[in-house]
N, C-alpha and C positions, 0 to 999 in steps of 0.2 A: 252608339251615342254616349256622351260620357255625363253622368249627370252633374251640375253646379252645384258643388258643394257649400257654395258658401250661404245660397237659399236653404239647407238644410240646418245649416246654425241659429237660423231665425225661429223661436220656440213659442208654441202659445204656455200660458202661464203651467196648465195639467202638464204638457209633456216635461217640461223645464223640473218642475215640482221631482217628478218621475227618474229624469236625468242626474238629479241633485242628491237623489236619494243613494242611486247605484255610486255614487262618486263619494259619496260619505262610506258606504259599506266598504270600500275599497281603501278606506282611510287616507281619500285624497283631500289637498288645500284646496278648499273654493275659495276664490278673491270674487269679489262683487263691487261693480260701480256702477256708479248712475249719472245720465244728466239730460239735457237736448239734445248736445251734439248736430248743433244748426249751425251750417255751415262748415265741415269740417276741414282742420289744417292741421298744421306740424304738431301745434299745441297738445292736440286730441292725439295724435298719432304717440307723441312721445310718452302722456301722462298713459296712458293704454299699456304703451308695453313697461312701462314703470310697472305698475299694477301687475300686470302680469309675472314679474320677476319674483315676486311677494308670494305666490303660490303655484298649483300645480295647472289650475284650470280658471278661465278669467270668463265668467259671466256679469255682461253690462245689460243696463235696464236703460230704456229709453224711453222721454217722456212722449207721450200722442201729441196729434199735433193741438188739439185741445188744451191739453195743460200747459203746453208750452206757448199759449195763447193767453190764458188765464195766468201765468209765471213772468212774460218777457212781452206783452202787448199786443194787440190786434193786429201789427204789421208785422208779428214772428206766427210761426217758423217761413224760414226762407224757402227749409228744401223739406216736402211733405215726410209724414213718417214712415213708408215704408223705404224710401230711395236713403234715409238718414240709416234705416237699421242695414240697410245692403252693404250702404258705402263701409260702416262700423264693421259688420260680421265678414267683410271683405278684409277685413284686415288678418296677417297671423296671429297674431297673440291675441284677439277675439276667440274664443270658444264657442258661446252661447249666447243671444241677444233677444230679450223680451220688449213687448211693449207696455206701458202703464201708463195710467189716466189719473191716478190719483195723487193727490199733493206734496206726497211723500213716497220713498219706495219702501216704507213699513211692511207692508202685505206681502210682498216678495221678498224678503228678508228672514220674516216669519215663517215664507215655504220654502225657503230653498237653503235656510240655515247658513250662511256664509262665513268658513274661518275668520275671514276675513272682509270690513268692507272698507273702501279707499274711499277716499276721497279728496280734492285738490286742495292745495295750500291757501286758497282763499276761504276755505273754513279752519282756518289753526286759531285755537281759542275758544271757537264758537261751540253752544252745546247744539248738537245735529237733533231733530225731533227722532230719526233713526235709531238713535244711540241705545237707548234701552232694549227696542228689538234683537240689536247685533247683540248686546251684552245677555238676552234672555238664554239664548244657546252657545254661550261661552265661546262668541264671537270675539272682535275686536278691533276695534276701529285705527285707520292708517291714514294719516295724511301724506301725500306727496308733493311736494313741491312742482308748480307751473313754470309752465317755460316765458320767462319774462317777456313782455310785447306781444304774446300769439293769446288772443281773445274773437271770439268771434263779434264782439261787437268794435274790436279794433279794425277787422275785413270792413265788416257792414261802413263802419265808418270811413272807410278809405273808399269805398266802393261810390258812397254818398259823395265824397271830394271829389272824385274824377267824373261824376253826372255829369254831364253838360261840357266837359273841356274836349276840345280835341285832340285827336293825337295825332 
C-alpha cells in the first residue's frame, strides 16, 4: 500500500517548528506564505509556484476556518480547512502546510524563521503587521505579482451570477 504523501506535508505547528529547523541547519531558502486559499484556482496555483522559485522549500500557512470567518464574513470559507490544506499541500511546489487561527501569521514566522516571506501584489506599498517578525531573523519580505482577473471573490461572484440561470 503506498502511503499519500501529500497528507504527510500537512504539519502541526511543533513538527513544522522541528522541520524548519533541520532545513536552516542544512542552509536551505525557506520561502513562506500565507492566506485562505478559499476556493482555490490558477491564481493560487501560479502565485505558489512564483513563491516557490524564490527559494529552496515553500511552506504555506493557512488560515482556520475561524479566521477566515472573522477576515472575509460569516458566508466564508466556502471549502472547510482541512479539504483547503489537502487541495494546497496537493500541489508540487507546496512543501509544508500549517494551520492558524490567529489574525496574523506572526507566530509562525517567529518559529519557523522564513528567508523569506511572499506575499501578493495586492500588499505593494502596504506595511504588512508581519514585517517586523520576518525582519527580526533577517528575513525578508517579497511581493509577487497576481495574476490579473483570478480572485476568489471574482469565482464566488460568477458563481452568484449563474444562481438561478439555466443552462
Amino acid at each position: 500500500m503506498r502511503v499519500d504523501r501529500t497528507l504527510l506535508k500537512i504539519l502541526p505547528r511543533e513538527r513544522l517548528a522541528e522541520v524548519a529547523s533541520e532545513l536552516h541547519q542544512k542552509g536551505e531558502q525557506i520561502v513562506f506564505t500565507n492566506g485562505c486559499f478559499d476556493v482555490i484556482h490558477a491564481g493560487h496555483a501560479r502565485y505558489l509556484r512564483n513563491a516557490k522559485a524564490i527559494g529552496d522549500y515553500l511552506i504555506v500557512g493557512i488560515n482556520t476556518d475561524d479566521s477566515v470567518r472573522k477576515l472575509k464574513g460569516e458566508n466564508r470559507p466556502i471549502m472547510q480547512e482541512q479539504d483547503r490544506a489537502e487541495l494546497i499541500a496537493s500541489l508540487e511546489c507546496v512543501d509544508y502546510v500549517t494551520l492558524f487561527g490567529e489574525d496574523t501569521p506572526v507566530e509562525i514566522i517567529r518559529l519557523i524563521k522564513p528567508n523569506i516571506h511572499v506575499k501578493g501584489g495586492d500588499y505593494k506599498g502596504k506595511t504588512l503587521p508581519e514585517e517586523a517578525a520576518v525582519n527580526e531573523n533577517g528575513g525578508k519580505v517579497v511581493i509577487v505579482p497576481l495574476v490579473e482577473g483570478r480572485s476568489t471573490t471574482n469565482v464566488i461572484d460568477r458563481i452568484a451570477e449563474l444562481n438561478g440561470k439555466e443552462e
